[in-house]
Wavefront OBJ file of the C-alpha trace (Angstrom):
o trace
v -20.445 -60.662 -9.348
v -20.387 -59.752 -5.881
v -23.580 -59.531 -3.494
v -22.830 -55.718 -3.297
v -22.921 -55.292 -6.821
v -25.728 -57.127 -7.404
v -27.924 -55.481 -4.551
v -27.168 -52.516 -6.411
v -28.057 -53.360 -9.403
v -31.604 -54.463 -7.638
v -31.910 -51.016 -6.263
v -31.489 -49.260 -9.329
v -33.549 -51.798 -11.547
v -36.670 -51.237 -8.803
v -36.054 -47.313 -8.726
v -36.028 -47.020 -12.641
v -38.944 -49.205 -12.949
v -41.168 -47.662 -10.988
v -40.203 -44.384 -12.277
v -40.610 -45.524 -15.644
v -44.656 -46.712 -14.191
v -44.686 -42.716 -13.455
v -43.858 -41.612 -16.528
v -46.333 -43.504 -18.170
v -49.310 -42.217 -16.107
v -51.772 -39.574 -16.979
v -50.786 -36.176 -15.095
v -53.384 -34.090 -13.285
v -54.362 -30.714 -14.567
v -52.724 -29.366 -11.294
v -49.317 -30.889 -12.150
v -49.680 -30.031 -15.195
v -50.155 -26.083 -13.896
v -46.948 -26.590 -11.624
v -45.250 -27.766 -14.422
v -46.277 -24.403 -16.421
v -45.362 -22.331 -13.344
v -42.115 -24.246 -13.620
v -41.773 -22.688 -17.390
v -43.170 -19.273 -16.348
v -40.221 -19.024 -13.573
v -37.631 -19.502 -16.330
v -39.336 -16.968 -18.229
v -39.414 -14.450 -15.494
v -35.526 -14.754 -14.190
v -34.322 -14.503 -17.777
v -36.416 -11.232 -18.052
v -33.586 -10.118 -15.232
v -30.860 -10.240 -17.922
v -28.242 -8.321 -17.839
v -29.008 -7.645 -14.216
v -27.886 -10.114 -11.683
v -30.366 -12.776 -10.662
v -30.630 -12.105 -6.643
v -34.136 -14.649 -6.284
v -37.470 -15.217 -6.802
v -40.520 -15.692 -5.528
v -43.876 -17.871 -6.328
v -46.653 -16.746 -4.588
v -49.986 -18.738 -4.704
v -53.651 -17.656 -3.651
v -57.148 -18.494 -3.972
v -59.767 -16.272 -4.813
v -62.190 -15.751 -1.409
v -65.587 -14.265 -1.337
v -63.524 -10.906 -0.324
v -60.775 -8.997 -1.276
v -57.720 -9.278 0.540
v -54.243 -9.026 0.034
v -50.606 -10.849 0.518
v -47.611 -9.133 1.587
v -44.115 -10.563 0.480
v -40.791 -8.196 1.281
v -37.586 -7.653 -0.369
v -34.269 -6.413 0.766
v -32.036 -4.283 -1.164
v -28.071 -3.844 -1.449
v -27.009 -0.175 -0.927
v -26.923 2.239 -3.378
v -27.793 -0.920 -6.483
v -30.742 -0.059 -8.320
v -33.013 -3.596 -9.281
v -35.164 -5.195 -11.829
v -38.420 -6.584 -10.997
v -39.608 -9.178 -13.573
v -43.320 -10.227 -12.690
v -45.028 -13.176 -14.338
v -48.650 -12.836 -14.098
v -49.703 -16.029 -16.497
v -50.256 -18.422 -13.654
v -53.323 -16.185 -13.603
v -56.353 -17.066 -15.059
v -59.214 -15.674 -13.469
v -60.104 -12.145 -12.335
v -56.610 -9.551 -12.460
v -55.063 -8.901 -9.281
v -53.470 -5.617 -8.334
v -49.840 -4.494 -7.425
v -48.679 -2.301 -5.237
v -45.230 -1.619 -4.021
v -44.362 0.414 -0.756
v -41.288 1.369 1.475
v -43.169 0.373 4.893
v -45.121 -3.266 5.767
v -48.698 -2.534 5.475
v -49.099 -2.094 9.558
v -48.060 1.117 9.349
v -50.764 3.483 8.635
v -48.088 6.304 6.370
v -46.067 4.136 3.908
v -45.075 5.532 0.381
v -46.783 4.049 -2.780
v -44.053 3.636 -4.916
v -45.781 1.830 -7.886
v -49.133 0.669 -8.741
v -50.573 -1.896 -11.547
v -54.070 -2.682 -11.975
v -56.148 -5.650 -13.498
v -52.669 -7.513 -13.670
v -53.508 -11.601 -15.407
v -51.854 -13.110 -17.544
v -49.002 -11.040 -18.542
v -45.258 -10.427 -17.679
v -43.707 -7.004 -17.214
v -40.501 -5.684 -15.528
v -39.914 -2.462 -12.788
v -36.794 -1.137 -12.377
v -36.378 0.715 -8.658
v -34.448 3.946 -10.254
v -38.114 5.343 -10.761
v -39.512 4.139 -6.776
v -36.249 6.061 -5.426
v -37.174 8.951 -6.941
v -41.209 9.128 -5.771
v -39.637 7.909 -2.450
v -37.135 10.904 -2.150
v -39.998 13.481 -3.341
v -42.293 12.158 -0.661
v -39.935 12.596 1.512
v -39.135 16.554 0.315
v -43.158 16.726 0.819
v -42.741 15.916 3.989
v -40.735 18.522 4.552
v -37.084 17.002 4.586
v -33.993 18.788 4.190
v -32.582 18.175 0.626
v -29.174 17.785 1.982
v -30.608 14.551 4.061
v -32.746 13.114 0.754
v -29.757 13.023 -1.002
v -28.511 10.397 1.121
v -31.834 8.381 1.278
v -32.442 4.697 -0.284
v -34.715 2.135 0.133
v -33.354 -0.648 2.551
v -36.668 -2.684 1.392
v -39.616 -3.094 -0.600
v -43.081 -4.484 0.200
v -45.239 -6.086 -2.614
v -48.652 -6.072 -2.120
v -51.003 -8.690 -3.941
v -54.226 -7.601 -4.439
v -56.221 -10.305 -4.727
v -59.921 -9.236 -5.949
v -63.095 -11.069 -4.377
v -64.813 -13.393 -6.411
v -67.997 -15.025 -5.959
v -68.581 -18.615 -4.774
v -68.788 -21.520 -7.705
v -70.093 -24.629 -7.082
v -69.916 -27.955 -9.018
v -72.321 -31.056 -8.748
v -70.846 -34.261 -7.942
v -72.375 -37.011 -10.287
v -71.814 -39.522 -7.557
v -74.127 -38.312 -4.776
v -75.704 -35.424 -6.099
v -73.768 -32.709 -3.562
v -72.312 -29.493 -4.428
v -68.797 -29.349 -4.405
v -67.424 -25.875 -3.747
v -64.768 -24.798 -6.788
v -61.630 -23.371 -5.591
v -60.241 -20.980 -8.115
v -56.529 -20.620 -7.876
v -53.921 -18.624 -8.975
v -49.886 -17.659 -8.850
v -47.435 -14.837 -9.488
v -43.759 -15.164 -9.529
v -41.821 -12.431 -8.967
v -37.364 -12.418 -9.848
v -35.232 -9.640 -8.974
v -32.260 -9.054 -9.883
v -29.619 -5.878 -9.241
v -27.236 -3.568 -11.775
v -23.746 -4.784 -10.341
v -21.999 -4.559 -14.015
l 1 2 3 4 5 6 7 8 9 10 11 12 13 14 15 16 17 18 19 20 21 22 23 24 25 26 27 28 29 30 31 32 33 34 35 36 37 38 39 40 41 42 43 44 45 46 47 48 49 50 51 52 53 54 55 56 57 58 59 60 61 62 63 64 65 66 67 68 69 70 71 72 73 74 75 76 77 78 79 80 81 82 83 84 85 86 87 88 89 90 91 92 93 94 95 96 97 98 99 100 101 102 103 104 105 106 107 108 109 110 111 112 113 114 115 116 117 118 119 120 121 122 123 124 125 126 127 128 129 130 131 132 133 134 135 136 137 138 139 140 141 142 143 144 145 146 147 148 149 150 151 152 153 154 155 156 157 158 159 160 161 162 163 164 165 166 167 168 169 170 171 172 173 174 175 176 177 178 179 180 181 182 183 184 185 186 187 188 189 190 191 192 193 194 195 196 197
């Protein structure tokens, strides 16, 4: 046997061995959670099907002594219409909201294009066919010529997360005696996929 070989062998033997250490060990509940999330983001991309998978998205928060929101966008192919799949059961506290617009949330006139309340843990899907059309009616509201709605589409979407204010919890620690504050957590994962049969 040859000193490479046997190196080798040394390498892997250490690598799989201390792996194996890991297996053996307890996980956290937080890795545990990730590894749920992991499950939930399987979930939500086969939801897609028979559109094509285009990405996804995990967003995590913690709930704050306000309410405040977070902002993720999405571009669009021309003229495809797309599937939303949301997974919501990486929630479980207090339901967020979701709200989907045409403009960032800087600008003070953006179209609501869809709206769900109280959202925790649940999974749903949105298809843009039915944003297009509020989009195009604002747009007639506004006073555009139907000849220029026609052509309209939405380049991109903005998701807003809703994220509801929740008051402060606080733990004792055994130890010394202190209050720990509790930091309440929670995730949505968002796929999307597009109609390109």
């Amino acid at each position: 046997m040859s000193y490479k070989n046997i190196l080798l062998f040394f390498i892997f033997f250490t690598i799989s061995s201390s792996y194996e250490a890991q297996k053996g060990e307890e996980i956290s509940p937080y890795q545990e959670y990730l590894l749920q999330l992991k499950e939930y983001r399987k979930n939500c991309r086969n939801a897609l099907k028979p559109f094509r998978y285009d990405g996804s998205l995990t967003t995590h928060f913690s709930y704050k002594e306000f309410t405040y929101s977070k902002e993720i966008e999405i571009a669009t192919i021309q003229n495809e219409i797309y599937r939303l799949s949301f997974n919501a059961m990486g929630i479980m506290e207090d339901g967020i909201s979701i709200k989907i617009y045409d403009k960032p949330k800087k600008f003070n006139k953006r179209t609501l294009l869809y709206e769900k309340e109280n959202v925790t843990g649940t999974e749903f899907t949105v298809e843009t066919n039915e944003m297009i059309e509020k989009f195009k009616q604002a747009k007639r509201d506004e006073g555009y010529e139907e000849k220029v709605v026609t052509h309209l589409r939405l380049k991109k979407l903005f998701i807003d997360y809703i994220i509801p204010a929740k008051d402060r919890v606080f733990e004792t620690n055994e130890e010394d005696g202190s209050e720990i504050k509790v930091i309440t957590k929670g995730a949505v994962i968002l796929a999307v996929g597009y109609n390109n049969l």
